[in-house]
C-alpha positions in Angstrom: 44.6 82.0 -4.7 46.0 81.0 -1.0 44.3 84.7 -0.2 40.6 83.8 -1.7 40.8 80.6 0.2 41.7 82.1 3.3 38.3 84.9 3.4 36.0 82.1 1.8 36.9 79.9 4.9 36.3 83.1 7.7 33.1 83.8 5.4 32.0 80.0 6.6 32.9 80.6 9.9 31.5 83.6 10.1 27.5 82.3 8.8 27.9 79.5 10.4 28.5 81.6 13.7 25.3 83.8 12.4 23.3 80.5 11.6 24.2 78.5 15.5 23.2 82.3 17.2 20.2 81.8 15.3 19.3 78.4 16.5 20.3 79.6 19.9 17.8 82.5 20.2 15.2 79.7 19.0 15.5 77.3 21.6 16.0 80.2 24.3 12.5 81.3 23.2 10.4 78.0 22.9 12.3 75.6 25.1 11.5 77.1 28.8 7.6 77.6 28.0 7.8 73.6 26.3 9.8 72.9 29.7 6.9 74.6 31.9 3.9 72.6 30.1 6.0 69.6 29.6 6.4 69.6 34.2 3.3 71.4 35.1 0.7 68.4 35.9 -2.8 69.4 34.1 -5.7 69.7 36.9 -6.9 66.6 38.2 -11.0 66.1 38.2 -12.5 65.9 41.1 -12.7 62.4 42.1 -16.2 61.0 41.9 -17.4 58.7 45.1 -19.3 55.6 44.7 -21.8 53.3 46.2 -20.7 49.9 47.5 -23.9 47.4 48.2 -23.3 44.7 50.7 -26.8 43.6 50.5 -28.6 42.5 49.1 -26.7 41.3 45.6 -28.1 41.6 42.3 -30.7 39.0 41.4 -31.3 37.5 44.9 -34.3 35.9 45.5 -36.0 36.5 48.9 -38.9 35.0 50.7 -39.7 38.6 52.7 -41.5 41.2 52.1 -38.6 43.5 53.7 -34.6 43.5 52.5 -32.1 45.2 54.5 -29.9 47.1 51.6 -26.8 48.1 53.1 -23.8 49.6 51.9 -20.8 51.9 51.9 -20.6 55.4 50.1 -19.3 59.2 51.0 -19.7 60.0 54.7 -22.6 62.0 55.7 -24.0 61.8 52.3 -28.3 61.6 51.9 -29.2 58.2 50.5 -32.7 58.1 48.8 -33.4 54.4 48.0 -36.2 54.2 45.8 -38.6 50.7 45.3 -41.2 49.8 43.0 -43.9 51.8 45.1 -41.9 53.4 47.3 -39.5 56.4 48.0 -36.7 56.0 51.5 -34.1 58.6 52.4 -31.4 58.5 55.4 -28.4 59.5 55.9 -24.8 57.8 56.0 -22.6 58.0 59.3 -19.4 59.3 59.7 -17.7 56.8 58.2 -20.1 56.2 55.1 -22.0 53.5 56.3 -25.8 53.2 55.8 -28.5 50.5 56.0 -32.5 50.9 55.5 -35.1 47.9 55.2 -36.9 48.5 52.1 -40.5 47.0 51.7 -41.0 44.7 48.4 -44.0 43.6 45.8 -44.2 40.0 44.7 -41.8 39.6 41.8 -39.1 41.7 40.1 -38.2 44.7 42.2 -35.8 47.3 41.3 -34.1 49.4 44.1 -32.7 52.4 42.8 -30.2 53.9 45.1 -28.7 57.8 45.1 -26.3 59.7 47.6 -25.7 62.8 47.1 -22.9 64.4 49.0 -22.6 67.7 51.1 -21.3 69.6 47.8 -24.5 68.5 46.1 -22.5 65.9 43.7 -24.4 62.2 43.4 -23.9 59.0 43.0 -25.9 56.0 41.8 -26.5 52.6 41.5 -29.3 50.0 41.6 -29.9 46.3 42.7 -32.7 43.5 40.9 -34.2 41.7 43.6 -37.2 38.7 43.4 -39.6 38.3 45.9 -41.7 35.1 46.1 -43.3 34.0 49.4 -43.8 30.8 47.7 -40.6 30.0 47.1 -39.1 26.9 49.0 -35.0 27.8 50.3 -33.1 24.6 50.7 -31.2 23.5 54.0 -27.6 24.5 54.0 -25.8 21.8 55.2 -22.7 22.3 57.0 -19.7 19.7 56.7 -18.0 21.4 59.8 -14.0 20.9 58.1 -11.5 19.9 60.3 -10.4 22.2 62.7 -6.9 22.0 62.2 -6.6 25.1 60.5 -2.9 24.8 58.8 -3.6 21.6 56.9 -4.1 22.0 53.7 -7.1 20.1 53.7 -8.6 22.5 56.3 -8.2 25.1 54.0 -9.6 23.3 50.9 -12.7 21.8 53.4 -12.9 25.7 54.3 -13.4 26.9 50.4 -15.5 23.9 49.5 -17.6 25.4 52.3 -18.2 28.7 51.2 -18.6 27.0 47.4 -21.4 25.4 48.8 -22.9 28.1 50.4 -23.1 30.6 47.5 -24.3 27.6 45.6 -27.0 27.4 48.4 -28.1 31.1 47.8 -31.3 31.2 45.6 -31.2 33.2 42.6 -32.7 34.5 39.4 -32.2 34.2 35.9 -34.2 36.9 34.1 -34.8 37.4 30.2 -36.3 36.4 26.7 -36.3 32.7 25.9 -34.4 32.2 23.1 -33.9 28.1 22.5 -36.3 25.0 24.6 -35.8 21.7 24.5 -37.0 18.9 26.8 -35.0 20.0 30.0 -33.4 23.1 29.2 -34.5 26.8 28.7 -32.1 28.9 27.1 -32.5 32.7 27.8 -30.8 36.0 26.8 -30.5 37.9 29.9 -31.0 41.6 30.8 -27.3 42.3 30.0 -27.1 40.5 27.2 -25.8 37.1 28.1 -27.0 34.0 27.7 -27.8 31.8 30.5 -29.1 28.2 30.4 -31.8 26.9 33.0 -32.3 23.1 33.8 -36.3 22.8 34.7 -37.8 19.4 34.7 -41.9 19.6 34.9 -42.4 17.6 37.9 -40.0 19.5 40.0 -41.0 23.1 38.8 -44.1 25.6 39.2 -44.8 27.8 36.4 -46.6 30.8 36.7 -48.2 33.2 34.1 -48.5 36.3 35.5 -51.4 39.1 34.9 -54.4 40.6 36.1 -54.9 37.6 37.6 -51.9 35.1 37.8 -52.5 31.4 36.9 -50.2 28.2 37.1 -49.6 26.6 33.7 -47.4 24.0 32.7 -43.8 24.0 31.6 -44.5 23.5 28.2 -46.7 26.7 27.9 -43.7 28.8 28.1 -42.7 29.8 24.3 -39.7 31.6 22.6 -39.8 35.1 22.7 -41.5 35.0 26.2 -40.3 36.9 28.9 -39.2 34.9 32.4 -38.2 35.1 35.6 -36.6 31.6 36.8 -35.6 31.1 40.8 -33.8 28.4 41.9 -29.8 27.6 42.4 -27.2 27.1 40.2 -24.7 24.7 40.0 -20.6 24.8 39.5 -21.4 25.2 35.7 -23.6 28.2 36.4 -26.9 26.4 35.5 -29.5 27.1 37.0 -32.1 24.5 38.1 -35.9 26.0 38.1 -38.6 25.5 41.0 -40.5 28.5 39.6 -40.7 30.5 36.6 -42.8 33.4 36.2 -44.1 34.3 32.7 -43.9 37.7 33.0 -43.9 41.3 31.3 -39.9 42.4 30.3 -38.2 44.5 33.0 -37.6 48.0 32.2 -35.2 50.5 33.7 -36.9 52.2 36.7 -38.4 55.4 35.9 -38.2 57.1 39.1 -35.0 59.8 39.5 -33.7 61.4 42.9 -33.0 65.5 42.5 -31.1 67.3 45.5 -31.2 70.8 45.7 -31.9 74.4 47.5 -35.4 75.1 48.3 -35.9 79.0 46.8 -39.5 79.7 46.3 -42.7 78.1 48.0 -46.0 79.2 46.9 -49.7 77.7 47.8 -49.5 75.2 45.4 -45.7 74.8 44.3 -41.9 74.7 45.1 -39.5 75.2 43.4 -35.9 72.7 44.8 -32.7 73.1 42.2 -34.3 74.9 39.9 -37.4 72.9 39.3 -40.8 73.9 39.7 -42.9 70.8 41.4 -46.7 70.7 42.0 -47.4 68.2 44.3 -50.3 66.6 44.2 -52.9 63.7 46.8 -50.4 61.0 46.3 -47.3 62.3 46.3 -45.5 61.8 50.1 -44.0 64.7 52.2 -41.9 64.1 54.5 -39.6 66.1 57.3 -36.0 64.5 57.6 -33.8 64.5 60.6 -30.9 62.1 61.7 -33.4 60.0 63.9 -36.2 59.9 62.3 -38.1 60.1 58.6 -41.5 61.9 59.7 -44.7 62.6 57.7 -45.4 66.7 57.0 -47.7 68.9 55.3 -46.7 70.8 51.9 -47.6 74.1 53.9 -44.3 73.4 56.5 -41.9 73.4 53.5 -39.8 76.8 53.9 -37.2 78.6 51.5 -33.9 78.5 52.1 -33.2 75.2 53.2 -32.3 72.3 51.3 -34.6 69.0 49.8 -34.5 65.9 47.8 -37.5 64.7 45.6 -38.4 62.1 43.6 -39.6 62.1 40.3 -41.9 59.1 38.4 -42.1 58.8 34.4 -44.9 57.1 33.3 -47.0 57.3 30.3 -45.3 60.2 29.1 -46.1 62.3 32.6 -43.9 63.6 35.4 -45.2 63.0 38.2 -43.6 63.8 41.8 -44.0 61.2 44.2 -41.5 61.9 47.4 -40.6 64.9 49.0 -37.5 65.2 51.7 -37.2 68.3 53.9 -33.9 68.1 55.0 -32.7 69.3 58.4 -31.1 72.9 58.1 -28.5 72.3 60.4 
């Protein structure tokens, strides 16, 4: 009996010896190669660059024909800015700064705004800008605050200051009326939001806009219309009215920015990144060097170098309206 006991207690031992081994030989297999993937960082993308506006901002209204846009994005990197009628390229300095003065229509304009780095990547953005020569900017008053800069009221004169002067910006509330009552217009904005507007009929012009634009009165404007109001807003972020436009919607600009290699040129076509263009009366060439944007002839454009066009969509129909030639330096 003592005997039996003895062997079945080495038999344990022994599979249990066979079964750890075992167990062993598993983790010697899959543990270094779980180790590896577990350490080994996976492969970053390659980090995208951006366009930073300083001017203008987004729904500014202006009383020029002409906005400086100005901003910061990848050094060197070609810029086209595109308008409502017009195309502009140029190119950012060595430390990614670029400005160019863009010409404007009366009412909404939409700058569209593309860099496109020395790899070819791009980047985009766009701003909403209102141009109305009849608007009337107010005065911006300064309080001049105390020039002892370490008081604490120097400091809150100091904010109160710049409150004031972004209040004193004019600005634009675009989108579909959606509520009106005697003073107030209550819109749904382009992204979504909804914005009230104080406009009191003796203090606001209202325009209907068209083939031919007309003034109307305040209570011509209806639900469901679509308006552009300029004027300033307050703390509350209400805006009071001196104009309204009565207006078509604003759609997203249709016009898109292509860089690429210039590989064939025939007598009536080019082909840049793998696109063949036909230019045709009204669309704008142009030769590009750093200090200068010059006017060329479709007959100077050469292979091998490199060129950014612009492309319009309307009615269903592509149609090419700026050509860059970039220097091949």
């Amino acid at each position: 009996m003592r005997k039996e006991l003895l062997w079945a207690i080495i038999a344990g031992i022994f599979f249990g010896l066979i079964i750890a081994f075992g167990v062993y030989r598993a983790n010697s297999s899959f543990t270094p190669k779980d180790r590896n993937t577990k350490n080994t960082p996976a492969p970053s993308a390659t980090p995208s660059f951006k366009i930073v506006l300083n001017t203008p901002e987004n729904e500014d209204v202006v009383t020029e024909e002409k906005v400086a846009v100005s901003g910061l994005t990848a050094p060197l990197s070609w810029i086209t800015l595109s308008g409502n009628d017009s195309d502009y390229i140029i190119q950012a300095d060595e430390k990614g700064n670029f400005e160019e003065v863009v010409e404007l229509t009366g009412g909404v304009n939409q700058i569209k705004i593309t860099a496109f780095d020395k790899n070819g990547a791009e980047s985009g953005t766009r701003v909403l800008v209102v141009y109305s020569s009849a608007f009337v900017k107010k005065d911006v008053v300064s309080n001049n605050p105390t020039t002892d800069s370490s008081s604490e009221s120097a400091i809150r004169a100091k904010v109160e200051e710049k409150v004031k002067a972004a209040m004193s910006k004019p600005k634009a509330y675009l989108g579909v009326v959606t509520d009106i009552t005697d003073s107030t217009i209550q819109i749904k904005a382009l992204n979504g939001e909804i914005k009230q507007i104080t406009a009191k009929a003796e203090e606001v012009t209202v325009i209907k806009t068209g083939k031919t634009n007309k003034e109307v009165k305040l209570t011509d404007i209806g639900i469901g219309d679509f308006i552009v109001a300029m004027g300033y807003k307050n703390g509350n972020q209400v805006l009071t009215a001196q104009r309204i436009l009565i207006t078509e919607p604003v759609i997203e600009p249709r016009s898109k920015a292509t860089y690429g290699a210039v590989s064939a040129v025939s007598v009536k076509s080019v082909t840049i990144a793998e696109n063949e263009l036909t230019p045709d009366k009204l669309t704008g060439i142009f030769s590009v060097s750093r200090e200068k944007v010059a006017k060329t002839l479709f007959s100077n454009i050469e292979e091998g170098g490199f060129a950014v066009f612009v492309t319009l969509e309307e009615s269903n129909k592509t149609t090419v309206r700026s050509i860059f030639v970039l220097p091949k330096s």
